[in-house]
C-alpha positions as a Markdown table, in Angstrom:
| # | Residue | x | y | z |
|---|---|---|---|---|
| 1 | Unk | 2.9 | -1.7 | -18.1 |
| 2 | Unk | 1.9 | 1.8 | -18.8 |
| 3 | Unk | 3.5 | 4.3 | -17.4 |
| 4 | Unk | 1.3 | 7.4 | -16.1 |
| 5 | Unk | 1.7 | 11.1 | -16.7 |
| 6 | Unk | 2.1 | 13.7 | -14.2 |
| 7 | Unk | -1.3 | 14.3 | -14.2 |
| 8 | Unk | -2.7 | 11.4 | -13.8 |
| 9 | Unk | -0.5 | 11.0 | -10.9 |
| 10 | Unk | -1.9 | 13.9 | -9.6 |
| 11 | Unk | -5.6 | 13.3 | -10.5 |
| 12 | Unk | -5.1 | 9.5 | -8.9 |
| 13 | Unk | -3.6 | 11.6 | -5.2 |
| 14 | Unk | -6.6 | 13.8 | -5.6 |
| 15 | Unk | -9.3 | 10.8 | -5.6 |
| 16 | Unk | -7.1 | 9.6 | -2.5 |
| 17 | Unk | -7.5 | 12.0 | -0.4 |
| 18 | Unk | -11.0 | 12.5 | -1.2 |
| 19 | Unk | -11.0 | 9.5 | 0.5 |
| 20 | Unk | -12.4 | 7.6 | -2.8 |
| 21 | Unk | -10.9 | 3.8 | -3.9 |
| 22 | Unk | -8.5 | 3.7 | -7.0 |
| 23 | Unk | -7.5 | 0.9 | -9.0 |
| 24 | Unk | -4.0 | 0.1 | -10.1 |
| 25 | Unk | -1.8 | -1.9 | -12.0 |
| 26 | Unk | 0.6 | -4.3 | -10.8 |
| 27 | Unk | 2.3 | -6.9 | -12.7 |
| 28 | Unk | 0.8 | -9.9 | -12.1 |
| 29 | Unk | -3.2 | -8.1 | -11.4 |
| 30 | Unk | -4.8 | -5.0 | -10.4 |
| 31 | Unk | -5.3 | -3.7 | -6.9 |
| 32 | Unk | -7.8 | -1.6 | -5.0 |
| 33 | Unk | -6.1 | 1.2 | -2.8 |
| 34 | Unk | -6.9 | 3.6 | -0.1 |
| 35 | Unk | -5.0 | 6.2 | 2.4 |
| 36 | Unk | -4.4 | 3.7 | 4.8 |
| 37 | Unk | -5.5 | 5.2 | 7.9 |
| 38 | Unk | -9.0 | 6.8 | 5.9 |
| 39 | Unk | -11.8 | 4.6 | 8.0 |
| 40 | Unk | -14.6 | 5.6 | 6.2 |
| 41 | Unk | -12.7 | 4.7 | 2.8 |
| 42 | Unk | -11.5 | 1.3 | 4.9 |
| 43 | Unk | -14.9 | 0.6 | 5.5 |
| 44 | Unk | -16.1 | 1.1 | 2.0 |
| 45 | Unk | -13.1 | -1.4 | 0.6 |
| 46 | Unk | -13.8 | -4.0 | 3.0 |
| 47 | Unk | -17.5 | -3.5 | 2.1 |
| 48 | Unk | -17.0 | -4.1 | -2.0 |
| 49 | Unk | -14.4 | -6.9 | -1.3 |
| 50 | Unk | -16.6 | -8.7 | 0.9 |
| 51 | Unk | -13.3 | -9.2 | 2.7 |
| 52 | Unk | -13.4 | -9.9 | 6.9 |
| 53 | Unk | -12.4 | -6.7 | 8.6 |
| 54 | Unk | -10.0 | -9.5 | 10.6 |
| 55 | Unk | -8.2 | -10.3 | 7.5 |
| 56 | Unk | -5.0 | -7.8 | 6.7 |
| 57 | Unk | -4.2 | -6.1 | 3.6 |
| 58 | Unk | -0.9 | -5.2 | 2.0 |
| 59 | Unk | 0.9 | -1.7 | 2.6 |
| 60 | Unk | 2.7 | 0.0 | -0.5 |
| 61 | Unk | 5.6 | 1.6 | 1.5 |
| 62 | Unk | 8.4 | 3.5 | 0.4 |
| 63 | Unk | 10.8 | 3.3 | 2.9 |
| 64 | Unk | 12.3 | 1.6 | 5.9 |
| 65 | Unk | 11.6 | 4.9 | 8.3 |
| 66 | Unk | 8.0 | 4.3 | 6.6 |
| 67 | Unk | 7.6 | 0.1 | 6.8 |
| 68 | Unk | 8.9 | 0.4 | 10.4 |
| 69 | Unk | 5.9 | 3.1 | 11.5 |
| 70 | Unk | 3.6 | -0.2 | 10.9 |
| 71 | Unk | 5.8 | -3.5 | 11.5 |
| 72 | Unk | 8.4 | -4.8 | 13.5 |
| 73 | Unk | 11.6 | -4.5 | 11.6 |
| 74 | Unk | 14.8 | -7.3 | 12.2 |
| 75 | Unk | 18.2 | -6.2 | 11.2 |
| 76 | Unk | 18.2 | -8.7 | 8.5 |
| 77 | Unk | 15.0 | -7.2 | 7.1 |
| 78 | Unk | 16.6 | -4.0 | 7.2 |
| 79 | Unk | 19.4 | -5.0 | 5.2 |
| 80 | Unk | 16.9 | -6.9 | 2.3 |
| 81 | Unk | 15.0 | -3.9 | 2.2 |
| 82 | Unk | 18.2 | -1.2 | 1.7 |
| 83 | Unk | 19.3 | -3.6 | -0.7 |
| 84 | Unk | 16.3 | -3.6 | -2.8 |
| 85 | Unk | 14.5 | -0.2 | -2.6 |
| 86 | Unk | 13.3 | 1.5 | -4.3 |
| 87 | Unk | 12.2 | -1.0 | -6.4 |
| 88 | Unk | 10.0 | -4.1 | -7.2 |
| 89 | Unk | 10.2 | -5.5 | -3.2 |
| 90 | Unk | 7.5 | -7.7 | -1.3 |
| 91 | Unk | 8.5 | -8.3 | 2.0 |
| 92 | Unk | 6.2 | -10.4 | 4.5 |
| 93 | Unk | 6.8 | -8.6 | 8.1 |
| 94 | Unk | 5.4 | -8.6 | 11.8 |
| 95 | Unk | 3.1 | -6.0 | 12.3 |
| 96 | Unk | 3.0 | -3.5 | 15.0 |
| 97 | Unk | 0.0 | -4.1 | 17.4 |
């Protein structure tokens, strides 16, 4: 996987706060991101996914003090995630309401 230059990094967090949709590599297929919490660029993905606003979408997180702003963390959970981040981590958890 390629990695990306400084630039482009910052080019691609430009874009994001514009509120526009970037695409990225993962290992197994490309994704579609957004600032989480940008409607008008939530709107717009739903829109060109045709995906149900009622169906959830993964969260790229970078740390337990992030994860547990948005989900309901277990002790257990905690541990898997101290263990393993950073890093290459999914982690299926309950979200906050």
């Amino acid at each position: 996987m390629k990695k990306f230059t400084y630039q482009e990094i910052e080019l691609v967090a430009e874009y994001l706060q514009k509120g526009k949709i970037i695409a990225f590599p993962t290992e197994t297929v490309f994704g579609l991101g957004i600032i989480y919490d940008d409607s008008n660029a939530y709107e717009h993905l739903i829109k060109i996914k045709r995906r149900s606003p009622e169906k959830p979408f993964s969260l790229m997180l970078s740390s337990t003090i992030e994860i547990s702003k948005y989900a309901l963390l277990s002790k257990e959970e905690i541990k898997v995630i101290n263990e393993f981040m950073p890093g290459d981590l999914t982690i299926l958890v309950r979200a906050k309401d």
